[in-house]
Backbone as numpy.savetxt, mean C-alpha at the origin, in Angstrom:
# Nx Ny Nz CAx CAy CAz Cx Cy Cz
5.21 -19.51 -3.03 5.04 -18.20 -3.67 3.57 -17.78 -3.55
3.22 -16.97 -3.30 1.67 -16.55 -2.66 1.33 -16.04 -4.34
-0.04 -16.18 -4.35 -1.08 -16.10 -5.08 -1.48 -14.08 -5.32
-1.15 -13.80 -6.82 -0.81 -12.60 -6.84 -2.10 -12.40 -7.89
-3.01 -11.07 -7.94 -3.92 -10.80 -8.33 -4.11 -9.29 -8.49
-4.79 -8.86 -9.20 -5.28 -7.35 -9.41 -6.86 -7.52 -9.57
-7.46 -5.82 -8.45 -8.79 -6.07 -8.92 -8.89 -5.00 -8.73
-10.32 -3.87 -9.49 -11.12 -2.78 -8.81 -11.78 -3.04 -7.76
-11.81 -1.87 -6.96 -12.72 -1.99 -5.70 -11.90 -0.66 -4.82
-12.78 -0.59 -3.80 -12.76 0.23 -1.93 -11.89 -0.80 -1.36
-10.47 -0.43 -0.88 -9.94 -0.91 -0.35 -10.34 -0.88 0.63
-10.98 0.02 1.34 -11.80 0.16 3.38 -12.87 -0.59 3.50
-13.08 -1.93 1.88 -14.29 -2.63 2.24 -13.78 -4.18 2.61
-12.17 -4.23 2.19 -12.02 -5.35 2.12 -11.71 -6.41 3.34
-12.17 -7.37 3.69 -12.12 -8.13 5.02 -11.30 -9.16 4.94
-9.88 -8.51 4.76 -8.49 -9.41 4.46 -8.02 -9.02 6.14
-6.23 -9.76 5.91 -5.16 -9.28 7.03 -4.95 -8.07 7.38
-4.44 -7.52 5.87 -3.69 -6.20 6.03 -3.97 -5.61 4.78
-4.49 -4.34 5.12 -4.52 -3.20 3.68 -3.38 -2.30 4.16
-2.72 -1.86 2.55 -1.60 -0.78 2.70 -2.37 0.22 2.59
-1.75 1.79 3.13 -2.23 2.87 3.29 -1.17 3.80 2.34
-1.38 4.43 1.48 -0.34 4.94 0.88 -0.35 6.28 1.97
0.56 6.59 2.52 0.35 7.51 3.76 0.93 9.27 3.77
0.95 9.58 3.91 2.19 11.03 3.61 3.09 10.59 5.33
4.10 11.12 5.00 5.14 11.16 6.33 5.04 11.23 7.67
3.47 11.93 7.92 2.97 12.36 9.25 2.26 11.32 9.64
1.84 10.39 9.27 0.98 9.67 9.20 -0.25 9.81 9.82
-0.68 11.25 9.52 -2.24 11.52 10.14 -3.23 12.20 9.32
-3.00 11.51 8.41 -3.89 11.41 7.52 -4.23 12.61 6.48
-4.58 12.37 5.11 -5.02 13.33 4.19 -6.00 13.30 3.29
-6.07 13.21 1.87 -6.64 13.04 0.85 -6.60 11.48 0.07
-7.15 10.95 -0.81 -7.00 9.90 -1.40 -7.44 8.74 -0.21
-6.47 7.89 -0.99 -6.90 6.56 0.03 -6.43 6.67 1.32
-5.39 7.73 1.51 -4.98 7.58 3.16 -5.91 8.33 4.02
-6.67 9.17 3.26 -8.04 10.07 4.31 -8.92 9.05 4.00
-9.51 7.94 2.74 -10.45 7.10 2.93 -10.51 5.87 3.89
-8.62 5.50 4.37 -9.22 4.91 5.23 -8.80 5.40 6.59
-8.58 6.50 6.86 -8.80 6.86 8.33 -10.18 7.33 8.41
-11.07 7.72 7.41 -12.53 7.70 7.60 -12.82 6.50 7.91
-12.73 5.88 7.63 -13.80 4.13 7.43 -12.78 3.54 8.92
-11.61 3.82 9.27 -10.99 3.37 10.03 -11.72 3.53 11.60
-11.84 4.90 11.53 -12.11 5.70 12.44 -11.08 6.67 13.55
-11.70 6.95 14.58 -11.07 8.05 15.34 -9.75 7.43 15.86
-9.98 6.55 16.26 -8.74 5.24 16.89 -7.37 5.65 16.34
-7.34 5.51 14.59 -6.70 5.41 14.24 -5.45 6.56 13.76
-6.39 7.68 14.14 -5.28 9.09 14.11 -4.53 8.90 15.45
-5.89 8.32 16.69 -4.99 8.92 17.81 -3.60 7.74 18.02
-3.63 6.55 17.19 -2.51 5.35 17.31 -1.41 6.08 16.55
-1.83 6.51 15.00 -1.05 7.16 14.96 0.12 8.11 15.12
-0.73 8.75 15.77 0.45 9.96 16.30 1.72 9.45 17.27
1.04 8.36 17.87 2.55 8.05 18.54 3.72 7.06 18.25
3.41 6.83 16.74 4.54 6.36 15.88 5.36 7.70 15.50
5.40 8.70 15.35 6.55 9.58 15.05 6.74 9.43 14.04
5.69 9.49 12.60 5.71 9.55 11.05 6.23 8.35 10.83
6.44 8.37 9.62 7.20 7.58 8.34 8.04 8.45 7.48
9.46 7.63 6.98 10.29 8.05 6.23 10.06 7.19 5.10
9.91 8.17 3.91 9.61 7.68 2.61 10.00 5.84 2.16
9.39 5.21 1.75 10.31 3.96 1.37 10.15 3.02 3.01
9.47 3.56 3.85 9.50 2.72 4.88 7.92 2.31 5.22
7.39 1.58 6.45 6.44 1.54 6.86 5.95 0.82 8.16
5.09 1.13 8.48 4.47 0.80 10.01 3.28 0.22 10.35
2.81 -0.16 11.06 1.15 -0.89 11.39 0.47 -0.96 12.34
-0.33 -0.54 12.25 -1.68 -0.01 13.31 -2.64 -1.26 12.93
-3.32 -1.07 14.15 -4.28 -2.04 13.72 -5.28 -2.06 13.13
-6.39 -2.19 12.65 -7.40 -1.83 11.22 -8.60 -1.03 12.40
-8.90 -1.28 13.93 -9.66 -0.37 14.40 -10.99 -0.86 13.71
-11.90 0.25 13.44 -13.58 0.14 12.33 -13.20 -0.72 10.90
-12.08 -0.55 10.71 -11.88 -1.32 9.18 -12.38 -3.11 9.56
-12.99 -3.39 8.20 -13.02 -5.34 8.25 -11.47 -5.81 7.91
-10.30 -4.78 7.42 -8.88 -5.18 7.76 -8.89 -5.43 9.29
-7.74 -6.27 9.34 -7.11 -6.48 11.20 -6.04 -5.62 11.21
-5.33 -5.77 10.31 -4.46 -4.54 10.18 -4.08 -3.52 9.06
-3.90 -1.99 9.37 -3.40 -1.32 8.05 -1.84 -1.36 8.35
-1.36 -1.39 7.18 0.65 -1.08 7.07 0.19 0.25 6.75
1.06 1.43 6.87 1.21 2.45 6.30 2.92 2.81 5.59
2.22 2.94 4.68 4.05 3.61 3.80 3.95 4.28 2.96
5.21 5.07 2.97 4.89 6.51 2.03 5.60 6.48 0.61
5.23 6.57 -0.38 5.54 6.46 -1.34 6.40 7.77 -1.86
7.38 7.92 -2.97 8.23 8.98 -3.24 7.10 9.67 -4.22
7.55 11.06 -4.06 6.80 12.53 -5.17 7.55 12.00 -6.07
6.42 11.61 -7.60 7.16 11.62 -8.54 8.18 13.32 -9.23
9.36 12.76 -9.85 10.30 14.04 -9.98 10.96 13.43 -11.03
10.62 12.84 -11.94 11.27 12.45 -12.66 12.40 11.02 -12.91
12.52 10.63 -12.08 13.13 9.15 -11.80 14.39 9.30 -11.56
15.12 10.57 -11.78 16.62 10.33 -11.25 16.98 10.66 -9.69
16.02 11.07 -8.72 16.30 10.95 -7.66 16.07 9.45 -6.75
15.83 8.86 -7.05 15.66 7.70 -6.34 14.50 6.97 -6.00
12.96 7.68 -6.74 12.26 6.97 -6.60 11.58 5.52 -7.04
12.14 4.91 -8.13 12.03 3.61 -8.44 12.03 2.66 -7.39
13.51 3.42 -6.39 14.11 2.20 -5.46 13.28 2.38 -3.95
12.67 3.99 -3.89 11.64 4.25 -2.95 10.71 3.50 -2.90
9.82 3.65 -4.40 8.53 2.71 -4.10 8.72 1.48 -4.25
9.69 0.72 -4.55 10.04 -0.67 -4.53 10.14 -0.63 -2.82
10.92 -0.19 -2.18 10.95 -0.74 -1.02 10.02 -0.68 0.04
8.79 0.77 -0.42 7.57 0.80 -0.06 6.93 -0.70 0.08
6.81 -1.69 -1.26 6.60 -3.00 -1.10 6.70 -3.40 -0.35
8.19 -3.72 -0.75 8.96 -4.62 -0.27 8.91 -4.61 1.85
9.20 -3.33 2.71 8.85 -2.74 3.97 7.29 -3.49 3.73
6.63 -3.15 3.30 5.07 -3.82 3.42 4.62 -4.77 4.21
5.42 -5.85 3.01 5.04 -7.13 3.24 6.39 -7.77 4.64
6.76 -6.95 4.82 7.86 -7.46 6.12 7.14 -7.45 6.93
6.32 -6.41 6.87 5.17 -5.94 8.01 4.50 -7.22 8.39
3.37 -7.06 7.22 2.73 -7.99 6.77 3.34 -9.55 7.51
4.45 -9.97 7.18 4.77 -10.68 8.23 5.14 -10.55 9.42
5.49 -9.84 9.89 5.40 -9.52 11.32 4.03 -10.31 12.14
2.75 -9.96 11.27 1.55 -10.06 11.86 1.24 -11.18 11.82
2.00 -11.59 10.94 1.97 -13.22 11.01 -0.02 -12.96 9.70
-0.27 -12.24 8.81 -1.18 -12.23 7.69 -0.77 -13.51 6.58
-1.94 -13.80 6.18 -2.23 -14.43 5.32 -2.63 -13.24 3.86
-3.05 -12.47 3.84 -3.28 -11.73 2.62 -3.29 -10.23 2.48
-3.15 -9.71 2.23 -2.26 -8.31 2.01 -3.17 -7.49 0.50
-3.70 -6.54 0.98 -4.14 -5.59 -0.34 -3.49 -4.20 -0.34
-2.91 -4.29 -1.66 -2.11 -3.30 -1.77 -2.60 -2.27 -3.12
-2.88 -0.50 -2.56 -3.17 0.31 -3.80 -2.53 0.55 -4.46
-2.01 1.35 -5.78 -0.98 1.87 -6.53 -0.41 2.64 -5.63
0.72 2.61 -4.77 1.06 3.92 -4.25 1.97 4.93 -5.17
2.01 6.01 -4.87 2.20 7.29 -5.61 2.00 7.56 -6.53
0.66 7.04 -6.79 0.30 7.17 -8.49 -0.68 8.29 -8.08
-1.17 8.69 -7.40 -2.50 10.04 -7.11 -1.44 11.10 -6.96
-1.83 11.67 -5.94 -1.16 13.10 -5.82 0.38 13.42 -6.10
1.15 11.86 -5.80 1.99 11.93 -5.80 2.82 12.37 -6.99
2.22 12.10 -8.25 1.87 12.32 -9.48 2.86 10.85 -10.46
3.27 9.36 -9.76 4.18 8.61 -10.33 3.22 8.30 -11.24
3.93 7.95 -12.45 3.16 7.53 -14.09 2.52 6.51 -13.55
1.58 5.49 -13.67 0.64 4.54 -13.26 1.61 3.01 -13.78
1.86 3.63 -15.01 2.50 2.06 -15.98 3.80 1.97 -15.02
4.69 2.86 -14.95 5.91 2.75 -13.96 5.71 2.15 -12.86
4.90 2.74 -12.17 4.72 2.14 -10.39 3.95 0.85 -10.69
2.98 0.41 -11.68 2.41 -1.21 -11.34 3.93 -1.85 -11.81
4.72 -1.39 -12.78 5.83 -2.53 -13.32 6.64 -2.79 -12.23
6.79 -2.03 -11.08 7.82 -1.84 -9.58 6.66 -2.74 -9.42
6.16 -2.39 -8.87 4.95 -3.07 -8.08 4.80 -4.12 -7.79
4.42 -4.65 -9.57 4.40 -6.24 -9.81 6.10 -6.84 -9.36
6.58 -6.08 -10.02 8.49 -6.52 -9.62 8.87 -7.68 -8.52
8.64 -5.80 -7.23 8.93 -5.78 -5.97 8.19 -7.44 -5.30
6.77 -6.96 -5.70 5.91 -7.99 -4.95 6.61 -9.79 -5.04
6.49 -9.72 -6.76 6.65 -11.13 -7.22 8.58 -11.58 -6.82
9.20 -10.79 -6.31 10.73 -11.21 -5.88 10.99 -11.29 -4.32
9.83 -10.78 -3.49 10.15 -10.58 -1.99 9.35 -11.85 -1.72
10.52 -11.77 -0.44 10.61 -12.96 0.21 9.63 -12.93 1.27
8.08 -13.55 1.42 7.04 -13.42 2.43 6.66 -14.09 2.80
5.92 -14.73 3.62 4.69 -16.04 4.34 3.37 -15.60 3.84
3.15 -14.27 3.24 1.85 -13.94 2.77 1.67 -14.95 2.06
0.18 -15.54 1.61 -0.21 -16.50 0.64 -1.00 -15.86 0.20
-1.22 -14.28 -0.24 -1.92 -14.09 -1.03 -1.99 -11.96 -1.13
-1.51 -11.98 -2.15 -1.57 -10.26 -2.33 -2.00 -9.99 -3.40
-2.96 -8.67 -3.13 -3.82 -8.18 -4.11 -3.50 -7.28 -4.29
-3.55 -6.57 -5.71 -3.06 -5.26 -6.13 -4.60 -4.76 -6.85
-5.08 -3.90 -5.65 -5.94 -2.80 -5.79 -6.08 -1.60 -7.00
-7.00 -1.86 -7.70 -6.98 -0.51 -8.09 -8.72 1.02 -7.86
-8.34 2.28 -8.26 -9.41 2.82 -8.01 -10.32 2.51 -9.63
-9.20 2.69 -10.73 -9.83 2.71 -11.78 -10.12 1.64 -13.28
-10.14 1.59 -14.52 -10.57 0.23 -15.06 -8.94 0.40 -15.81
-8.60 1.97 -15.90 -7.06 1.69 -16.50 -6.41 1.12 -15.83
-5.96 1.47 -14.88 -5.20 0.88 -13.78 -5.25 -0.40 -13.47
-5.93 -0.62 -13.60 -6.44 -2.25 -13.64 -5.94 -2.97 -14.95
-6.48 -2.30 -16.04 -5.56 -2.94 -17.17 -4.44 -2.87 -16.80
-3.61 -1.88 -17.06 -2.15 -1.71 -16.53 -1.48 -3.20 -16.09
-2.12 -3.39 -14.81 -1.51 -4.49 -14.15 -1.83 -5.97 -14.68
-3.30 -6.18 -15.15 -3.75 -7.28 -15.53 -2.74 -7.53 -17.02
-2.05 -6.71 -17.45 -1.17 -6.80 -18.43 0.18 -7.03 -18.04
0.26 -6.84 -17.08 1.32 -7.43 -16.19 1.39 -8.78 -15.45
0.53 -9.19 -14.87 0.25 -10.44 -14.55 -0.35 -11.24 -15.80
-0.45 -10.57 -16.81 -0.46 -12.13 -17.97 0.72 -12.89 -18.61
């Protein structure tokens, strides 16, 4: 069972396997952490992009980290929060869950992952770390080690209240 943690910090600083990208559908980039790390990524990484042909919500893909000290980013798109009866619980769970499949694919050892759809997307923060933590701590991976990122000191509580 890999070694599960929460911390503050710049995810585009961290010199792990794989950072997740919370991404929008196009996957070419926007606001939040998915424009912070195609900045820090660099140019590379729009033009790899584009010839994946997006992402469908709940899924995800991987480019390689390019300028990042990641080797690789996953990208996956998290659901618009709407209230929970359309299906996003089981969206951003499988956001995870797609993740870390990735994540093995690459054959990674450690995996940093942000709140996805908790920014623009507008998902409650306490909801998406309780998926979060869920998803992470029940999927089946070779990762030995995933970190759950945050931007802020709530968010961070959030989860550190979860992992106690």
């Amino acid at each position: 069972m890999p070694v599960l943690r929460a911390m503050q910090g710049d995810i585009t600083t961290l010199g792990v396997d794989v950072i997740v990208n919370a991404a929008h559908t196009s996957l070419l980039g926007g606001g939040g952490i998915d424009g912070a790390i195609h900045r820090a990524a660099g140019p590379q990484l729009l033009e790899f992009c584009r010839t994946l042909g997006g992402c469908e919500t709940g899924q995800a893909k991987t480019t390689p980290g390019f300028d990042l000290p990641a080797r690789w980013v996953v990208h996956t798109v998290g659901p618009v929060w709407g209230g929970g009866a359309a299906g996003e619980p089981e969206q951003l769970a499988s956001c995870y869950r797609e993740s870390l499949a990735r994540a093995d694919e690459v054959e990674a050892a450690t995996i940093v992952f942000p709140a996805i759809s908790t920014g623009i997307y507008g998902y409650p923060a306490d909801l998406a770390a309780a998926i979060a933590v869920d998803a992470v701590r029940s999927a089946t991976t070779s990762v030995d080690e995933i970190i759950l990122i945050c931007f802020d000191e709530a968010t961070l509580s959030i989860y550190r209240d979860l992992l106690a």
